[in-house]
N, C-alpha and C positions, 0 to 999 in steps of 0.2 A: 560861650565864654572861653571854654578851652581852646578853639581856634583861636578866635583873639591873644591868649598869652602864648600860644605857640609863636604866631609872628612877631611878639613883641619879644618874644626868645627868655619870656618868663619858662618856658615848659619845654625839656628839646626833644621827646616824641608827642602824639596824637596818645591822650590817656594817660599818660603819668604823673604823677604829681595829684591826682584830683584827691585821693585821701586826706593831702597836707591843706589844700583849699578848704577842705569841710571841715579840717580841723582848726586851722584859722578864723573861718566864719562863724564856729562854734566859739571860739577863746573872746571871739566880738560880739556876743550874745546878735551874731546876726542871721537870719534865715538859711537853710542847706540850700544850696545851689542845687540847677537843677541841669543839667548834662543831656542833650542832645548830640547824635551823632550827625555828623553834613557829609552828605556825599559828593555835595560840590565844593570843594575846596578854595575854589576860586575870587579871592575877595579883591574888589581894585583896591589901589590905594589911598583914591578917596573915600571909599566905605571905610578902611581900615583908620584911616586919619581920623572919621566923624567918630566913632566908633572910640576913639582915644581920649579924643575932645568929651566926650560925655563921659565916658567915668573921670578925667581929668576935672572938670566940672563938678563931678558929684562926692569930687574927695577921697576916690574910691582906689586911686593910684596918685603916683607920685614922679614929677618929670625930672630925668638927672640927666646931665652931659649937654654938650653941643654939636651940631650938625650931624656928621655919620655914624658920631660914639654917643649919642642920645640912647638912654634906657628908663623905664620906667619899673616904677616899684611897686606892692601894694602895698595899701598903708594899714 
């Protein structure tokens, strides 16, 4: 998950920010995330798309902007 909001440039290093994540998940009475580290960094950008599409899907984020200034949010 943390890779994920990195390239969605939710997060701008690898590790930070995951305090405010479980402090949020907590304020939504929702489950602690659970944090693995990937050694391969390597995502295409249709994994990264599906990957979108399903929390997008699951309400889990939120899509703003058009074309190149597209960002998402969590909600």
């Amino acid at each position: 998950m943390a890779n994920l909001l990195f390239l969605i440039k939710y997060i701008e290093r690898w590790g930070t920010g995951t305090n405010d994540i479980i402090k949020w998940c907590k304020e939504e009475d929702l489950p602690e995330p659970i944090f693995k580290e990937v050694t391969d960094n390597n995502i295409s950008p249709r994994q990264a798309n599906k990957d979108l599409n399903d929390l997008l899907e699951k309400k889990l984020i939120r899509k703003q902007g058009r074309g190149r200034a597209i960002f998402y949010i969590l909600k």
